[in-house]
N, C-alpha and C positions, 0 to 999 in steps of 0.2 A: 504493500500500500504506500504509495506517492501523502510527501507531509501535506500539501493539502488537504487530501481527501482522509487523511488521519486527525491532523485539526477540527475537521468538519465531524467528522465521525464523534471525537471527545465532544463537540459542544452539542450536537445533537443529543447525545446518552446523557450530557449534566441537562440539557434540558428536559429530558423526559422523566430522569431521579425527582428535579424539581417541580415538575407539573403532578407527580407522584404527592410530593411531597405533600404543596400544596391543597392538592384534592382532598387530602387527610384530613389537611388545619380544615377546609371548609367544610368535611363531614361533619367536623367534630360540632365547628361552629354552628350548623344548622340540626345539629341531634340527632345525625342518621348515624348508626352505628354499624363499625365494623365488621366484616364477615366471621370473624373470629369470634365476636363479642360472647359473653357467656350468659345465659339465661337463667335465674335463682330463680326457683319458684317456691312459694314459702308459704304455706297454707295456714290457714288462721280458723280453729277452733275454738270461739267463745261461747260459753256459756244458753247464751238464747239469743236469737235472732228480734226477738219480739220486745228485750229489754233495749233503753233507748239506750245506756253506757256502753251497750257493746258495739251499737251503729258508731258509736263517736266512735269508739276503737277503729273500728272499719275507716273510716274517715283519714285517721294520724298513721292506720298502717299504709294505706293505698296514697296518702300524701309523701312519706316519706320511701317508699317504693321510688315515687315519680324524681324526688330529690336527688336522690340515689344513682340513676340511672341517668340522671343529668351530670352531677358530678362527676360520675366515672363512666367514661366510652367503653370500657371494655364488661358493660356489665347491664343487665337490662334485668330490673328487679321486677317480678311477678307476683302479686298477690289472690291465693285462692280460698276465698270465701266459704267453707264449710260448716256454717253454723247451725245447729238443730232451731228450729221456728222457737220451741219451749224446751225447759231442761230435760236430758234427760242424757246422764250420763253413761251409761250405754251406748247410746248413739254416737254420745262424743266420740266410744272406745272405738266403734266401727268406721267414722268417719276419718283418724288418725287412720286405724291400719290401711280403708281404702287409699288414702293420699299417698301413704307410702308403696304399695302395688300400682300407684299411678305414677310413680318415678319422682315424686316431691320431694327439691334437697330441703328443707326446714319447716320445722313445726311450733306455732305456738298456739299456746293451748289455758285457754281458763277452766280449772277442773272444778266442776261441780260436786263432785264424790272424787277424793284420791285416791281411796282403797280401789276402785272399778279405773280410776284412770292409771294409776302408776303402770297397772300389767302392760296398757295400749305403750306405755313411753316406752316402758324398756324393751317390749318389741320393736318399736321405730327403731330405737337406736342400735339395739341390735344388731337390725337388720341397715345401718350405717345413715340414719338419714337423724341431725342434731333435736332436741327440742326443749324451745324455751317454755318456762309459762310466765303469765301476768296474769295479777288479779288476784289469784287464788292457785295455790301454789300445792306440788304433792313433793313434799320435801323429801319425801324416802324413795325418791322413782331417779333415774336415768336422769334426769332433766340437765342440763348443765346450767341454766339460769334463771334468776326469778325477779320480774320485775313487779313492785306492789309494796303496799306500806307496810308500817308495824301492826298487824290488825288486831295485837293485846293494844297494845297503844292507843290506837282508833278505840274502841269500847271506850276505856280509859277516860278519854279527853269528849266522849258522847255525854257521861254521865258526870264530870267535872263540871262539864258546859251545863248542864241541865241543873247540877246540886245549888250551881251560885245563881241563878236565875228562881229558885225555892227555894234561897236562903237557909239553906240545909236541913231543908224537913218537908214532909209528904209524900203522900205514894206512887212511886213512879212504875211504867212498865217499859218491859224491855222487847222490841219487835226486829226478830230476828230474822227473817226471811228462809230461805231451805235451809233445811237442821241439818243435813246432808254436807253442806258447803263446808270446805277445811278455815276460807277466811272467814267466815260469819262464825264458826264457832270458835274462834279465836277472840273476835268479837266481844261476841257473850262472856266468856270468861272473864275479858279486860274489864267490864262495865260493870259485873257483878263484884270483883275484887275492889273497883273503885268504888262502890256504893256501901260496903262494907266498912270503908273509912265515914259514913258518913250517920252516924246513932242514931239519926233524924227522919234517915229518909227509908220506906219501906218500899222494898221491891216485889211486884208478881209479875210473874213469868220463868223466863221468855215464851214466849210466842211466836211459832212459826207458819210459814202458808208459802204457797207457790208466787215465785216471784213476778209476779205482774200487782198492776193498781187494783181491779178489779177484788182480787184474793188478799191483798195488803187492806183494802178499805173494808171489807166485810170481816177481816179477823179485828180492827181495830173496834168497828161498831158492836163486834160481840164481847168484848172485854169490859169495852167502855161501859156497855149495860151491866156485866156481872158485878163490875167495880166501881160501884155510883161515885168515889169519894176521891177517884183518880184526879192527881194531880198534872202527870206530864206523858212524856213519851220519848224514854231514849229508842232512836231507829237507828239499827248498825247498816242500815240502808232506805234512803229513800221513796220505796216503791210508791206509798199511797198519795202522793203526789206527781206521778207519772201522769197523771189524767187529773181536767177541772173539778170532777166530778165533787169533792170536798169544797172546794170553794164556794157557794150556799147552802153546804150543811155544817159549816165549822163554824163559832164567832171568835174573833181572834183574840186572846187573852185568854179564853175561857182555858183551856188546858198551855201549857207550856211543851215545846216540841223544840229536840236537837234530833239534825238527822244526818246522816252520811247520802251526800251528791249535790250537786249545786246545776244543772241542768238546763237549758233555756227554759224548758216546760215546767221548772217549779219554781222560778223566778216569784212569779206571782204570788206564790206565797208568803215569800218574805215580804214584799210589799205591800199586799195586806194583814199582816201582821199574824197570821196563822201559825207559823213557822218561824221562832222564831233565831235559832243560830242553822246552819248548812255547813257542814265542812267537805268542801268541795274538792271529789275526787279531779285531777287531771285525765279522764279517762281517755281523751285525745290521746294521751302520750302513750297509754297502757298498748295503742298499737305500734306508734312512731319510735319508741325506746327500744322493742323488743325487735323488729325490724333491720333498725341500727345496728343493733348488737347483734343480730344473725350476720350480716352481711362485713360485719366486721372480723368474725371467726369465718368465715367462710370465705372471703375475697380478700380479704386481707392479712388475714393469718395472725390474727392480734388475740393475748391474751386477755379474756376479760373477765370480770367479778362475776360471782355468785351471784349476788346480791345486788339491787341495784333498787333504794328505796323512795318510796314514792313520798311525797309532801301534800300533806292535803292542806286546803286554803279555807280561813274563817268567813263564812259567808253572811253579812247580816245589812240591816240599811242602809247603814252610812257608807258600805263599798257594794253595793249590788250595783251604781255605774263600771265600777272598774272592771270588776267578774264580768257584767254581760259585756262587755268591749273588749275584754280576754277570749270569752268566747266565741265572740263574730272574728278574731283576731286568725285561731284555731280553726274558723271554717264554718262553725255552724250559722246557717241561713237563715233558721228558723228563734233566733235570740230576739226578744220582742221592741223594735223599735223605738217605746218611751224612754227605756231601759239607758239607751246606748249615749246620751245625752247628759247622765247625771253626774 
């Protein structure tokens, strides 16, 4: 080959390296991902379909999916939705091992039952596929991580909030939601050991029902009759304000209420004064954290904590602008517009 046409040959090849090159920066640039790119697909087992905390989950997991897969080209994060409509832990157990005969690299999972759920983990894992939970945690299973509060804790600071608002005396009840659940009875424990500090205050219950509004407001209404003389209501969850439905049968004062979830849908509560503290789950996060932390042991190769605890927020009038404007922050659409202004 004559130097010219060797010349010509080198700058032809540096230009075609560089139109390579380029074409890469501008894949990147406009989000189209690489042929190599790898696909996480990471299935999300919560609890019910039909509870509103777990859609927010859904929400923070399939946002940060989208974050994710922005972030890093070489990774296209997938979220698959396996939630039972209503609990039933079983299904959970079925829907984990189907995910994993469907080729799903990660799992997380809010267990309704750990004793029914630990078998499902440590066959996933077993069978080489990781899994987180959040929410509600089966401490003795396979899992490698767990995102969620201190749920002795939670109880705890349910019935402190409620003691100082009854100046430490009357009888409170304790609504616990499925007896089933490893954090709800975590719960209970916490609330009953803190009410125990208190000489004042008499507790009956707990009380358990299926976790919808519907089943939360007809076990309160049957209590409330047994117990003519009840003063409050520690809730280790907020079911029975899922729905208006209490809003013209409650008067606000008339009982005292601390509840665990702070929700668009039960804003109103605190507003009318029904309700009067929330400690407001981030349940947003409960998908977005766990997510993170998959894709960080699995693309990244990072070691990460056990443990990763969740902070609940005091939710009452003087900040119910901040919270709903955290909330539209986080995504939710449906945070009630007077709200967002205070």
């Amino acid at each position: 080959m004559n130097k010219p046409k060797l010349i010509r040959y080198i700058a032809f090849a540096g230009m075609a390296v560089l139109a390579l090159a380029c074409q890469d920066i501008t894949d990147e640039l406009v989000g189209k991902k690489p042929d190599d790119a790898q696909t996480i697909h990471i299935t999300v087992v919560a609890k019910s379909a039909s509870n509103p905390v777990f859609q927010s989950a859904r929400i923070g997991a399939e946002a940060a999916a989208e974050d994710l897969s922005e972030k890093y080209s070489k990774i296209d994060v997938q979220i698959d939705w396996r939630t039972p409509k209503e609990e039933d832990p079983r299904e959970q157990a079925d829907r984990i091992l189907n995910a994993v005969e469907d080729g799903t690299d990660a799992i997380m999972v809010s267990c309704s039952d750990d004793s029914t759920l630990t078998a499902a983990i440590n066959q996933a894992v077993a069978r080489g596929v990781p899994v987180m939970t959040f929410d509600s945690d089966a401490a003795g299973s396979n899992r490698f991580a767990f995102y969620g509060p201190n749920d002795a804790e939670t109880g705890e600071r349910v019935v402190h909030e409620l003691a100082a608002l009854l100046n430490g005396a009357g009888q409170i009840a304790i609504l616990g939601g499925n007896k089933n659940a490893p954090n709800l009875q975590k719960r209970v424990e916490g609330a009953l050991q803190a009410a125990a500090k208190y000489p004042g205050i008499e507790v009956v219950g707990p009380f358990y029902h299926v976790e919808t509004a519907e089943a939360a407001i007809s076990e309160m209404k049957r209590v409330q009759n047994q117990y003519p003389d009840l003063k409050g209501w520690a809730m280790m969850g907020g079911w029975p304000f899922f729905s208006e439905t209490l809003l013209d049968e409650m008067s606000p004062g008339k009982l005292r209420i601390v509840a665990v979830d702070a929700l668009p849908v039960q804003l109103v509560y605190i507003d009318r004064g029904i309700v009067d503290v929330f400690l407001g789950q981030p349940t947003y996060r409960w998908g977005e954290i766990p997510v993170q932390t998959i894709v960080k042991k699995l693309h990244l190769g990072e070691e990460v904590p056990e443990f990763y605890q969740m902070k609940l927020i005091r939710v009452w009038k003087d900040n119910l602008g901040g919270w709903a404007r955290q909330l539209r922050a986080w995504g939710y659409s449906d945070v009630p517009v007077e709200y967002l202004s205070r």
